[in-house]
N, C-alpha and C positions, 0 to 999 in steps of 0.2 A: 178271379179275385173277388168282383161281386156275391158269388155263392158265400165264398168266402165270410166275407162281413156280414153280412144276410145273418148267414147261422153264428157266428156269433151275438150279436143284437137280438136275435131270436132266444141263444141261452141265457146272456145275460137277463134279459127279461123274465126269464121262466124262474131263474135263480133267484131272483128279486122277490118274486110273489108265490114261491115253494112253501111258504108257514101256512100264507091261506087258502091254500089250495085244498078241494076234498083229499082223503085216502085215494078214494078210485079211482081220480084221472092221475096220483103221483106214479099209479100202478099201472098205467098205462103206461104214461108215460117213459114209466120205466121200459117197461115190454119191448116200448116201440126205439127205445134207443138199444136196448140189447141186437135187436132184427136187424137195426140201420147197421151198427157194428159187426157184424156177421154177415152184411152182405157188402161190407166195402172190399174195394177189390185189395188184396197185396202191392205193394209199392215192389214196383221192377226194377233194378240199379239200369240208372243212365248210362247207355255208352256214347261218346262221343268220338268220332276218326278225328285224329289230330292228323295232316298231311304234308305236312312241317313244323322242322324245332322252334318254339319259341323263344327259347335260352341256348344262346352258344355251350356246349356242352354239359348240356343235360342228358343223362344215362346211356343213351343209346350210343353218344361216343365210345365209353367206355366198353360197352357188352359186345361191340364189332359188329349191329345191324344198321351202319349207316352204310351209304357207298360210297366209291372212291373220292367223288365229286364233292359230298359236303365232310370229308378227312381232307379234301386237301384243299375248301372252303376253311377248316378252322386251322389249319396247318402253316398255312402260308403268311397271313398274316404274324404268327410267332416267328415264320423262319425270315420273314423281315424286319422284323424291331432286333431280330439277333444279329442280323449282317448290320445294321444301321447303327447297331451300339458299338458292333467289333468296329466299324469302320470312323466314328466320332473319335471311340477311345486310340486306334493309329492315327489321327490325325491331330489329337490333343497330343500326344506324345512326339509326332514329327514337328510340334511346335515348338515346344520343351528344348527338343534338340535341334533346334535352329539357334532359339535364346541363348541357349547353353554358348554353342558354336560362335557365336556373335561377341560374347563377352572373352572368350579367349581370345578370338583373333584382335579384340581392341586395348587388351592385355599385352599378347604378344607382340603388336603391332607398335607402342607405346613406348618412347623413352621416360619410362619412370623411375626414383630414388625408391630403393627399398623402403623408406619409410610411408610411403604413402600408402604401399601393400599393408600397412596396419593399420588404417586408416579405416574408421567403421563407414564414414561415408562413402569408402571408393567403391564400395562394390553398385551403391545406387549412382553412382556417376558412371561408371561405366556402363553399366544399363541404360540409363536415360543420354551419353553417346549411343550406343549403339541402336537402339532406335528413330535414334533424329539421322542416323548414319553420317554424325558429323566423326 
């Protein structure tokens, strides 16, 4: 990086004081930056080995050159948030149908006057019996 700045601060200055310079050294000058240019080498593309993924399914998922080992590194993890969701969402629903179960049996269970079956509060009273399980 030193060269670097070097030859800048080097053009910059040369830039700066191009008016007063003779013809003959600007013709140099030129000469010798045509020569430097003509003998810089080609710029070769970088390869770099990557020897593992750095992003959970980046390409090589896709195109079948991973192995079994990192298919079923990314695999697995989806096929447990799936059993864990199927198994939350049966377990939210065997709740449902306990509540459900709870409010009949304290229904049927109940000497009540049909009027109270109209009754908009009855359905939260029997709710709030049937979890005090008075």
């Amino acid at each position: 990086m030193n060269e670097e700045n070097f030859a800048y601060k080097v053009r910059h200055a040369l830039n700066e004081k191009l008016e007063e310079m003779p013809e003959s050294i600007t013709q140099r000058l030129e000469q010798a930056r045509r020569l430097a240019v003509s003998r810089k080498k080609k710029s070769a593309p970088v390869y770099i080995s990557v020897f593992q993924q750095v992003f959970a399914g980046t390409g090589s998922y896709l195109s079948g050159s991973m192995s079994w080992m990192g298919k079923l590194g990314m695999t697995l993890p989806v096929l447990a948030l799936a059993i864990g969701m199927a198994g939350i969402f049966h377990h939210e629903q065997q709740r449902q149908i306990r509540e459900i179960a709870d409010i009949d049996i304290a229904v049927l269970s109940d000497e009540l006057p049909p009027s109270a079956y109209a009754d908009s509060g009855f359905r939260a009273f029997v709710a709030d019996r049937a979890t005090t399980g008075v």
